[in-house]
C-alpha positions in Angstrom: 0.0 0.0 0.0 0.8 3.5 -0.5 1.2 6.4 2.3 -2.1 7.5 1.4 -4.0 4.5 2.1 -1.7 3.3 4.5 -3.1 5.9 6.9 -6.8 4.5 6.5 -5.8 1.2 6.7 -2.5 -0.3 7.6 -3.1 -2.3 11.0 -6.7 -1.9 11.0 -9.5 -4.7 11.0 -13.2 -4.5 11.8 -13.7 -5.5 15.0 -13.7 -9.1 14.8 -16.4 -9.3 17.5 -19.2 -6.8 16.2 -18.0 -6.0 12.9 -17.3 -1.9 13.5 -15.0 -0.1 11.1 -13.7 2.4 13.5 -11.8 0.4 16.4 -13.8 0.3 18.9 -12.3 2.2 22.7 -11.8 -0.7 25.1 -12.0 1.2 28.6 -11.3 -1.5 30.5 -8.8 -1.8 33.3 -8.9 -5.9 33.5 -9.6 -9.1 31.5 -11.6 -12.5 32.7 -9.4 -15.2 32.7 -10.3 -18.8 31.9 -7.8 -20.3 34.2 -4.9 -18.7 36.2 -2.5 -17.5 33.5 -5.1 -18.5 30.5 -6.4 -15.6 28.7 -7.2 -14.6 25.2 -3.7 -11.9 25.1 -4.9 -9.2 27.7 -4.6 -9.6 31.1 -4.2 -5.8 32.3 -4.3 -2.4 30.7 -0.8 -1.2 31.8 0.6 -4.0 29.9 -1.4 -4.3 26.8 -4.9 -2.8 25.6 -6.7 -3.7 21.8 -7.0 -0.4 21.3 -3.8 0.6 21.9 -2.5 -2.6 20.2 -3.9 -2.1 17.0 -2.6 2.2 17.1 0.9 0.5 17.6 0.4 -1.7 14.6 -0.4 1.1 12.4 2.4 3.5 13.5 4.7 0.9 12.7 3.6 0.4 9.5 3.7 4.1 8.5 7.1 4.3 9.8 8.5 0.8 7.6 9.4 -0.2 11.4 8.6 -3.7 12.5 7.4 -2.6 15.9 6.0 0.4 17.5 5.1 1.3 21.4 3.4 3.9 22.4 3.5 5.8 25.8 2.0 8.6 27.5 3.9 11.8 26.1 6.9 12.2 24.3 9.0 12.6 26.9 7.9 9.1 28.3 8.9 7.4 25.1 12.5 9.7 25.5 12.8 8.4 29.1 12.2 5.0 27.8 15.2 4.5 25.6 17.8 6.2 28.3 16.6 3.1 30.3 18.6 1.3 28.2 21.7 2.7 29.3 23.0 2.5 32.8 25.3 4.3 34.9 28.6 5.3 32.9 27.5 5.3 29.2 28.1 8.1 27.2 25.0 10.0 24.9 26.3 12.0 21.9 23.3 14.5 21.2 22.9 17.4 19.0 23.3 20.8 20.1 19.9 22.1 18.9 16.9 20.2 20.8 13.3 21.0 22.1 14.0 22.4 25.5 12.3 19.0 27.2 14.7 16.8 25.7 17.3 18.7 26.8 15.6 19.0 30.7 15.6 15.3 30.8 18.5 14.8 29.5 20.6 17.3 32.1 18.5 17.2 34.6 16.9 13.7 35.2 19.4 11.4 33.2 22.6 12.9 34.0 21.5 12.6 38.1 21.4 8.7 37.1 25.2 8.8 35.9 24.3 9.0 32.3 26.9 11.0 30.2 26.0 13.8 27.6 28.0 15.6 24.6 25.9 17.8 23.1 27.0 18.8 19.3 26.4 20.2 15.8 25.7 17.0 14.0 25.5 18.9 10.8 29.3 18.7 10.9 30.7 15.1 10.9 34.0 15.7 12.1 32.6 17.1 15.4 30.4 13.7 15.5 33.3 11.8 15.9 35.1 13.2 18.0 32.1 13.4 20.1 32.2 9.9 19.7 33.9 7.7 23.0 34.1 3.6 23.9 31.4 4.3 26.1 28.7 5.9 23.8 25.8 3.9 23.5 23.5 6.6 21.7 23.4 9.4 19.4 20.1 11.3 19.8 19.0 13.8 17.0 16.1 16.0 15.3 15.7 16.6 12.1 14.7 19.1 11.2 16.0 20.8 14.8 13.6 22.4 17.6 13.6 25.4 17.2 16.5 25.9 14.8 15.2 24.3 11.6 19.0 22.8 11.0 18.9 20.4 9.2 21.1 16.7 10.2 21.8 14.0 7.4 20.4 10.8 8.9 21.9 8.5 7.0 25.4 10.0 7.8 25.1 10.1 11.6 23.4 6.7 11.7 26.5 5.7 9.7 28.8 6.8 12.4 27.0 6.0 15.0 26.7 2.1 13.8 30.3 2.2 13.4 31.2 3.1 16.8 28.6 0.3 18.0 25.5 2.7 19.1 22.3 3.1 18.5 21.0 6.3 16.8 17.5 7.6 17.5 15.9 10.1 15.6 12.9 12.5 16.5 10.8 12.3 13.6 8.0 14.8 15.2 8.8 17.9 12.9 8.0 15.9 9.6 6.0 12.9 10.5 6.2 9.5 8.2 4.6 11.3 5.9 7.4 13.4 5.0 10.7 11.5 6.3 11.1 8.0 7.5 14.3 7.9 9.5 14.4 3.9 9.8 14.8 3.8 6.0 17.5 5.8 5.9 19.6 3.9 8.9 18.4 4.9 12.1 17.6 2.3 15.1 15.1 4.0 16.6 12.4 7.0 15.7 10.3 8.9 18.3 7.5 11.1 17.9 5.3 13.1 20.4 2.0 12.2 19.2 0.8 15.6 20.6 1.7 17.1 17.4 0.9 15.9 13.7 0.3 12.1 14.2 -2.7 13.1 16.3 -3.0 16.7 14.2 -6.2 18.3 16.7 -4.4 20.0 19.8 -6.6 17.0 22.5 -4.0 14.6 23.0 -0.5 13.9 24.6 0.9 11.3 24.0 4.3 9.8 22.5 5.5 7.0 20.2 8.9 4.8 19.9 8.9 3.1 16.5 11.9 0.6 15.9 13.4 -2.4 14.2 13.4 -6.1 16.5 17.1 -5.5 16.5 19.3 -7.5 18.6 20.6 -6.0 21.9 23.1 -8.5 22.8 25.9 -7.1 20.3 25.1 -3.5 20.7 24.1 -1.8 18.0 25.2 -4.0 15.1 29.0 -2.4 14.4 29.1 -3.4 10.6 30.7 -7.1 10.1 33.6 -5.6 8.4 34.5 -2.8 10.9 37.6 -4.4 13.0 37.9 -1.1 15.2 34.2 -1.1 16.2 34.0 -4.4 17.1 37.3 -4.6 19.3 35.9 -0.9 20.8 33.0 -3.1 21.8 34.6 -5.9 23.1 36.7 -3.1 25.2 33.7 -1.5 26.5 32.4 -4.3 27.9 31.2 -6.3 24.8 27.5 -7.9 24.6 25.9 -7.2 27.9 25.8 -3.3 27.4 22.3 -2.6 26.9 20.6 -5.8 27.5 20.7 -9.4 28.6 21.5 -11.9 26.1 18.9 -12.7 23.9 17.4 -9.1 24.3 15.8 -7.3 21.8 14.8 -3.7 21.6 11.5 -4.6 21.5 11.5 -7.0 24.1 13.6 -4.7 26.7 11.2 -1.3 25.4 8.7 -3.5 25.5 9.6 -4.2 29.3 10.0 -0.8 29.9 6.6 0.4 28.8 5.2 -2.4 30.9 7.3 -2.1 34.0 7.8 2.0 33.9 4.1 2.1 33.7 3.7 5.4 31.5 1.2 4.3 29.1 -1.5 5.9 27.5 -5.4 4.7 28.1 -7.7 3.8 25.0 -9.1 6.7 24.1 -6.6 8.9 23.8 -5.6 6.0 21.6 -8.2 6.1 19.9 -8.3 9.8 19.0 -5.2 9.1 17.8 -6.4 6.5 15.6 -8.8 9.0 14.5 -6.2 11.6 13.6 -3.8 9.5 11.8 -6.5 9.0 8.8 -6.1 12.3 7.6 -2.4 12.5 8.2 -1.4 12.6 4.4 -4.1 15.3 3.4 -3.1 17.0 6.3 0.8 17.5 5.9 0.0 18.7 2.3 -1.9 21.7 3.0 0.6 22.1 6.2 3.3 22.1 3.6 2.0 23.7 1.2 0.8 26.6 3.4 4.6 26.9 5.4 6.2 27.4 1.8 3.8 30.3 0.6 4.4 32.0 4.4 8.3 31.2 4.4 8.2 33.2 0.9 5.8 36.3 2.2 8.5 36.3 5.2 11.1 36.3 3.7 10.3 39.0 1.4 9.1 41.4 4.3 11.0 44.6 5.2 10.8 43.8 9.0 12.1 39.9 8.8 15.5 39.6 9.3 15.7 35.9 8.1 13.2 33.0 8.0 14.6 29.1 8.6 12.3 26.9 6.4 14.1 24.1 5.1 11.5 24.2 2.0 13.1 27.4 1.0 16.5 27.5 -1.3 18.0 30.0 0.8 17.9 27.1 3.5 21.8 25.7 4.0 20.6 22.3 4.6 18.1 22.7 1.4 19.7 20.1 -0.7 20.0 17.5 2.5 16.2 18.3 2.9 14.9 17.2 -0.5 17.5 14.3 -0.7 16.3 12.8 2.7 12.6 13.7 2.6 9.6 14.3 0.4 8.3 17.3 1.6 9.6 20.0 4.3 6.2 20.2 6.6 4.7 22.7 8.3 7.6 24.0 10.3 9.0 27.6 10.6 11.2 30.5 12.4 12.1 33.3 11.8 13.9 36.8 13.1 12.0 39.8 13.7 13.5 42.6 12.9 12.6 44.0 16.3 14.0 43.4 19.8 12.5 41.9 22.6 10.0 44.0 22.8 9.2 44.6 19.4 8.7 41.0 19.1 6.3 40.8 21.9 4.4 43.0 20.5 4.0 41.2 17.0 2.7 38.1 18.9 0.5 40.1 21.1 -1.1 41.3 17.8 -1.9 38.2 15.6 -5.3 36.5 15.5 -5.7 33.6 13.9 -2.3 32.6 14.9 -2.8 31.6 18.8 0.1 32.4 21.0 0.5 29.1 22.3 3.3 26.1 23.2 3.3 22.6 20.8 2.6 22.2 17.4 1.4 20.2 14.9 -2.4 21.1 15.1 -4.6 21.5 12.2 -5.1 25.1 13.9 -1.9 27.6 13.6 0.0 28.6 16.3 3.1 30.9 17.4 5.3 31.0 20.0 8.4 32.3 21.3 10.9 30.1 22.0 13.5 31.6 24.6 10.4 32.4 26.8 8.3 29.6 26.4 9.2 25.9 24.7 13.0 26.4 25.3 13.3 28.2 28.7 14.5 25.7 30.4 17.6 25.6 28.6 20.2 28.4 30.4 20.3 31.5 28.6 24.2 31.4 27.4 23.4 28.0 26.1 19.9 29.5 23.8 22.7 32.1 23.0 25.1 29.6 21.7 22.6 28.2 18.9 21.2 30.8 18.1 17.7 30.8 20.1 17.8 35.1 20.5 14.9 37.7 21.5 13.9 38.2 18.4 13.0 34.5 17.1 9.4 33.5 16.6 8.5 29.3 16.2 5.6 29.3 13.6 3.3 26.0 13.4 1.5 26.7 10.2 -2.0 25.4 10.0 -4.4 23.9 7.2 -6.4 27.7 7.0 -6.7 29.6 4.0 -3.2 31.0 3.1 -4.4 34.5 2.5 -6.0 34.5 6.1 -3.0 33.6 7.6 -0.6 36.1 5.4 -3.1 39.2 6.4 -2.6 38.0 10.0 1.1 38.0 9.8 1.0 41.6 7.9 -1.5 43.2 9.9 0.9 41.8 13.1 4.4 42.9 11.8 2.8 46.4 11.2 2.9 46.6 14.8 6.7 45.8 15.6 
């Protein structure tokens, strides 16, 4: 099947039950047993519920992964993976991350002895030298929250497989509609569901999508790579990240079950829901971010916009070779301070001042104050998070709406 009708009907069945097209929400908290131990696959929510069960089939088969689990926000799904690694190992990250990522990261995983590098992965010599015996992960976005930079996946995830870690992309910018990072070379892909897979602003919820890939050689050093291997064997060889016989899906799958932060069946559902309009959605979010990135760009009181759908965009060409679209995704610089700039987003309308993204509604924020404000100001300095920079999440409105929105706002700066 094709995207398009994947998104209708990849994983789904009637119910075989009752026959109904839409799966149906199973709010249940428990299952009858026949016998101690004898049931028909469910034996309690936390561990596994149908609705839920048949969501994680379809994510998995929008992002070509051969499993998918799916937890209660984003950052549940992040926490998940760094409970693969224990006390010691080394994360290589990029530099440019949504200011969550970065809070768990520094301030939850660190506290557990977890070791973090954080930088520009657009640059490969920097990668490795990031790059350690102990490094078990390299964590990225592509596009970058809220830089728009834009990281070749199939190079880190190159690098990263030779030094024996996993790599795990955050997919949430673009969505499988746009980008598949599994296809490309990555281990794992993440996504807040909050944000396009659900599309309609009245969910949280995040995803892990993966390969079954063994756990009990790493993260697969290629067969031919001596240096990798014997790094490996170094660092403590096959018992890194799981016991023998592990999987990633059986360890995450573990994880979800024993951690305990999993989402109940209707917001699974919803989700359901939201994912059948997914492809017809990131068009018109698309198609609507290019015509805005050109008004923006063209406007006396913009000092640059960072659309990777534009040609003035330095990772442009990366862009269209790794993707088939550039989404809905935007910054730009107001040519204002930080005043100025406060009072353009005091100003707009049908743009709601407002954190996430991804909604079929459109929304604008200001990242040093609000998404990213838990990272420390020299750091937001650093890459480039200033004053004047404004995080657009373009909607599926009429274009011209929008564009007299944005005008009648940057009037006021």
């Amino acid at each position: 099947m094709r995207f398009d009708t994947k998104v209708i009907h990849a994983g789904i069945e009637p119910d075989p039950q009752t026959g109904a097209v839409m799966t149906p929400i199973y709010q249940t908290s428990t299952y009858a047993q026949a016998s101690p131990g004898e049931h028909r696959g469910y034996e309690y929510s936390r561990t596994d519920n149908p609705t839920r069960t048949v969501l994680q089939a379809q994510l998995a088969a929008l992002e070509s992964a051969e499993r998918a689990l799916v937890f209660s926000s984003g950052l549940a799904a992040i926490d998940a993976v760094l409970n693969l690694l224990k006390v010691g190992d080394h994360v290589v990250a990029g530099e440019d991350l949504y200011g969550g990522t970065y809070r768990i990261f520094t301030k939850v995983a660190a506290n557990r002895g977890i070791e973090f590098s954080f930088v520009n992965l657009a640059d490969e010599a920097a990668l490795r030298a990031a790059m350690r015996p102990t490094t078990r992960l390299v964590w990225f976005e592509t596009p970058t929250n809220p830089m728009m930079n834009v990281i070749d996946v199939a190079d880190v995830c190159r690098v990263a497989r030779e030094h024996g870690a996993l790599s795990a992309v955050d997919n949430t910018f673009l969505s499988p509609y746009f980008q598949r990072p599994l296809e490309l070379g990555a281990d794992i892909v993440m996504h807040s569901m909050t944000k396009y897979l659900n599309g309609h602003s009245d969910v949280v919820m995040g995803a892990l999508m993966f390969n079954d890939t063994p756990l009990s050689q790493g993260a697969r050093p290629q067969s031919g790579d001596a240096d990798a291997q014997a790094e490996n064997a170094d660092a403590g060889g096959e018992e890194r990240l799981g016991d023998k016989g592990d999987t990633l899906y059986t360890r995450l799958k573990f994880l979800q079950n024993a951690v305990g932060a999993t989402p109940g069946p209707f917001d699974c559902f919803l989700v359901l829901r939201g994912l059948k309009t997914l492809a017809v959605r990131m068009e018109r979010h698309a198609k609507n971010a290019l015509r805005i990135a050109e008004y923006l760009e063209a406007h006396p009181k913009v000092e640059r916009v960072l659309y990777p759908g534009l040609p003035s965009h330095p990772g442009h060409e990366v862009s269209n070779r790794q993707t088939s679209g550039h989404g809905g995704m935007m910054t730009f610089f107001v040519r204002a301070d930080l005043e100025g700039t406060r009072r353009f987003l005091e100003t707009v309308k049908l743009f709601t001042l407002a954190e996430s993204l991804g909604g079929v509604e459109s929304l604008i924020e200001h990242p040093a104050i609000m998404t990213h404000a838990s990272i420390p100001a020299e750091v937001r300095r650093e890459i480039g998070i200033h004053d004047n920079l404004v995080r657009v999440s373009v909607g599926i409105e009429d274009v011209e709406d929008l564009i007299a929105d944005l005008d009648r706002a940057l009037q006021a700066v």
